[in-house]
N, C-alpha and C positions, 0 to 999 in steps of 0.2 A: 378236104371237101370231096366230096364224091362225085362223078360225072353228073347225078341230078341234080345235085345242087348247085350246079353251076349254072345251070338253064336256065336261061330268063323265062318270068310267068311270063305268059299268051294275056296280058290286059294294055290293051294299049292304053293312052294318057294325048292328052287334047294340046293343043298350041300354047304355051304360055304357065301347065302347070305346074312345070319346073325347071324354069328358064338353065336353072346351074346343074342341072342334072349332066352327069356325064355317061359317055359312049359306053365305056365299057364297066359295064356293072359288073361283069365275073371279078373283076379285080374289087371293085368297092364291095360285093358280097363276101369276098375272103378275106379281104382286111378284115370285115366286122367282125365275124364267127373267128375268128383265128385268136382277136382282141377278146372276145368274152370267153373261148373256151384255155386261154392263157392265165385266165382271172377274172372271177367276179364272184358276187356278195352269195354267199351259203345261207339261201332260204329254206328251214326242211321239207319243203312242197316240191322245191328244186330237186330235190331227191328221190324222188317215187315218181311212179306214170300211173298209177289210182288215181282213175276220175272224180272217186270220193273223195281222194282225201283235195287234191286241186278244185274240185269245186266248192270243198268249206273255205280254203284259203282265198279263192275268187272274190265271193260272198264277202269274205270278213273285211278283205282289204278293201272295198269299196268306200272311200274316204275316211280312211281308217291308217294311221301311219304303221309303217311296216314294222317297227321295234314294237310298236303293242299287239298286233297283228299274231306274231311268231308264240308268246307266252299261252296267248289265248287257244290258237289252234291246234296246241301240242295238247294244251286240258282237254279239249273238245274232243280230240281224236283216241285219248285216252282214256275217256268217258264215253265215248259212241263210235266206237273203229270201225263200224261197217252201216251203209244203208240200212243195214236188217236191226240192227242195234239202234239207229236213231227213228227209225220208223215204228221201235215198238216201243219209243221213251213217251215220256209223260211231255205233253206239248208246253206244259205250264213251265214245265224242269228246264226246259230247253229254252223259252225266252229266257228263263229268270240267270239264266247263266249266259244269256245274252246281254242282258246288262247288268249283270255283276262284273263282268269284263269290259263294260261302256264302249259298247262296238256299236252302237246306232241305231237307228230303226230299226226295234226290234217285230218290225214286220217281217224282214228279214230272216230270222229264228225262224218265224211259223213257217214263210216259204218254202226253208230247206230244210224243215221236217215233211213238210207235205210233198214237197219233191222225193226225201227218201221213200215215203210211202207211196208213189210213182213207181221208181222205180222198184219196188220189192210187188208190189200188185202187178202194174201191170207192161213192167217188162222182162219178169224173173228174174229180176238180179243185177241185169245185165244191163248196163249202160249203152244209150244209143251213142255213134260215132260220129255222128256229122253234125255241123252248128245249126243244120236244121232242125233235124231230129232232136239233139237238146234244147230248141228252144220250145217244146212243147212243156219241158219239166214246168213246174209251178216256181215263178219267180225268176225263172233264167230270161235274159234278154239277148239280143244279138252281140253283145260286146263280151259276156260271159259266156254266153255256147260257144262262141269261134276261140276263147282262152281256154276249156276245156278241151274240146278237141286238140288244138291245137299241141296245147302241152301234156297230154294223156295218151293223143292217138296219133300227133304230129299228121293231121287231118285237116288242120284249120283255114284260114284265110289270113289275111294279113290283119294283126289287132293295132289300133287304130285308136291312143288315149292319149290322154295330154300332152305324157312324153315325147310320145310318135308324134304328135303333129311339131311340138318344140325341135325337133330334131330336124325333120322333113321341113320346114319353114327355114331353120339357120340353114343347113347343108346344102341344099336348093333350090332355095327359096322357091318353094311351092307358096302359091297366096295362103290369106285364114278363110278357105274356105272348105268347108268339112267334103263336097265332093271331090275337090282335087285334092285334099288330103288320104282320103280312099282310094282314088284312082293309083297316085304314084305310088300308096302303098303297097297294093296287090301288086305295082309294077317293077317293084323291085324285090317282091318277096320271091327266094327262089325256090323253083318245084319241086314240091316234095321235100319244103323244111321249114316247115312252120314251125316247128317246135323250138328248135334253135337259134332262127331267126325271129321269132317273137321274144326270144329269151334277152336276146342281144339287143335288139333294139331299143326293148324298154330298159335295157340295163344302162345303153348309152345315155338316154336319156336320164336315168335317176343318178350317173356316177358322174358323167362328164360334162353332161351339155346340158343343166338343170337351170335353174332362174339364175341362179351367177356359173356362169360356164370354167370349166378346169380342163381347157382342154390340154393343156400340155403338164398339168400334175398326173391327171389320169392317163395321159397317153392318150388320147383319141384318137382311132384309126382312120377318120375321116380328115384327118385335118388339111391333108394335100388337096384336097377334093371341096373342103367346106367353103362356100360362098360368105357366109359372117365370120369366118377366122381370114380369110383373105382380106375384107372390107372394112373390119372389126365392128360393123352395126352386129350388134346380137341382142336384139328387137328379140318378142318371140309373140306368138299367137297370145291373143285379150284369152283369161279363162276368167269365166264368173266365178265373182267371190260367195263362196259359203258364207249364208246368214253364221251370224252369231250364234254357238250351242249354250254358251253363260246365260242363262236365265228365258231361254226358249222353251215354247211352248215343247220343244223334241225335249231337253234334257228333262220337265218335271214328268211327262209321260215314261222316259225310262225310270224318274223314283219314285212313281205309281205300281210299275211290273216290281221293281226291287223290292218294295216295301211287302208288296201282298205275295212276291216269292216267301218272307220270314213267316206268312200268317198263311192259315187256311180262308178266312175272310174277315174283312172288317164293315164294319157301317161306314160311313160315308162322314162324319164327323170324326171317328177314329184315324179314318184313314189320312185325312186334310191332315193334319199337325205332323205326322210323319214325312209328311209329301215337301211341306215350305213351313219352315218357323214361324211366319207371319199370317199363318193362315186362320182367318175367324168367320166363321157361318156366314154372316151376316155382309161381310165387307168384300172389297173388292176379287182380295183372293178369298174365296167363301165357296159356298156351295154351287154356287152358276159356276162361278170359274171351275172347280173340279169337276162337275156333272158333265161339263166339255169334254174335259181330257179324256172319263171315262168314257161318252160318247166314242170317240174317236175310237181308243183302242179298243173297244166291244164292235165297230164297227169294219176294224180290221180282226176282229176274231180272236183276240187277245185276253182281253177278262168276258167275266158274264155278269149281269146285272143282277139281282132280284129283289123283289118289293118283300121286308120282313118287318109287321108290327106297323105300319104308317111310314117306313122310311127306307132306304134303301142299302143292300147288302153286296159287297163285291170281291169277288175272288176272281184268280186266274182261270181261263178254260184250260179245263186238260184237254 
């Protein structure tokens, strides 16, 4: 570790928001980085400091497991290796291989095409470096500009997702509450290492201290220190459960973009039997139900409608 990375951040933390927190963090921050740079999982986003290619891998893993995650973003990167390259792709091309690789709202695709078109317009090229400045792109939010900087420019803040709160709730029992999960985060992130310290963190939490905890298969560096490996509660923060994707309105919406990725368009009767086996004009999955869906995604900018002969025709937007 290097003298700055020893320094404790300058954010102070309020009475009570992490009663098990201990004195001397220089030693709890070089346990953890010493633990993750000794071994952990080889993601190839882990391998480069292009903002591009970390902010497709951002983007994808967004409740998205990480084994399907890895396949996908190697095609992507290998099909679009630069903002300039996805910025001058066909918008249609770019959902439809958004869900051929069933990575989710594929609002998402358009976002981070319209973001490479950001950045090739109007900022030459060149990637802004602070999680301010990225959260102007199109579809970046505050949890993904501070993971970009972070692991591209080692600029960031302390990032702050499931894991991190699971971690920070066992190790010191910070409460569930998302500002004192904030607070101790920044307060233990050390200055001037966001990159390695966001690496580590989230890694504890996906190898060690996950919803059934390993801490002594994994080795966890915290263990001298952890409040729930002391007391063995290993309680962890309520996360809301994801609806069901089996038979939701999200998964037929992606084999609406799939289907009319195969076609240049289809009518609206064509299109239904492709979408659900059971689908008949008339009945419940019928032409309301699918006029919805298309709704929707013509709404997020994804197909285009139009009226041909009395009835209606739909293809993807380029």
């Amino acid at each position: 570790m290097t003298d700055s990375d020893a320094t404790a951040a300058t954010v102070a933390v309020d009475d009570g928001d992490a009663p098990a927190l201990p004195t001397d963090l220089g030693a709890v921050r070089e346990a953890l980085i010493d633990w993750y740079e000794a071994d952990h999982r080889e993601f190839p986003w882990r391998r480069t400091e292009d903002p591009y290619e970390i902010l497709v891998s951002e983007v994808m893993s967004q409740q998205t497991q990480l084994d399907r995650v890895v396949p996908a973003w190697e095609d992507f990167i290998e099909e679009w290796p630069t903002t300039a390259a996805l910025a001058a792709a066909d918008r249609g091309d770019v959902v439809a291989f958004w869900s051929d690789h069933s990575l989710g709202y594929n609002n998402r695709a358009k976002y981070l095409h319209e973001a490479a078109g950001q950045i090739e317009g109007e900022y030459d090229g060149t990637f802004p470096e602070t999680p301010e400045a990225l959260q102007e792109l199109m579809g970046v939010g505050p949890y993904t500009a501070n993971a970009v900087a972070s692991f591209a420019f080692n600029n960031g803040d302390a990032v702050v997702d499931t894991n991190v709160k699971r971690v920070l709730h066992r190790a010191f029992a910070v409460p569930d509450d998302d500002d004192a999960f904030a607070r101790v985060a920044s307060h233990v992130l050390p200055d001037g290492g966001s990159r390695v310290w966001n690496n580590a963190i989230m890694e504890l939490g996906g190898v060690a201290c996950g919803t059934t905890p390993r801490c002594d298969e994994a080795g966890c560096p915290w263990r001298g220190w952890c409040h729930a490996y002391e007391t063995g509660d290993f309680t962890a923060p309520d996360v809301p459960e994801q609806p069901s994707f089996e038979g939701s309105r999200r998964q037929f919406r992606g084999r609406v973009i799939r289907v009319l990725g195969e076609y240049d368009e289809l009518a609206l009767d064509e299109l239904g039997p492709r979408v659900r086996v059971d689908y008949s004009p008339g009945g419940e999955y019928g032409r309301e139900w699918l006029r919805g869906l298309i709704a929707d995604l013509a709404d997020d900018g994804l197909v285009a409608v139009e009226e041909e002969g009395g009835g209606i025709a739909v293809r993807l937007r380029s």
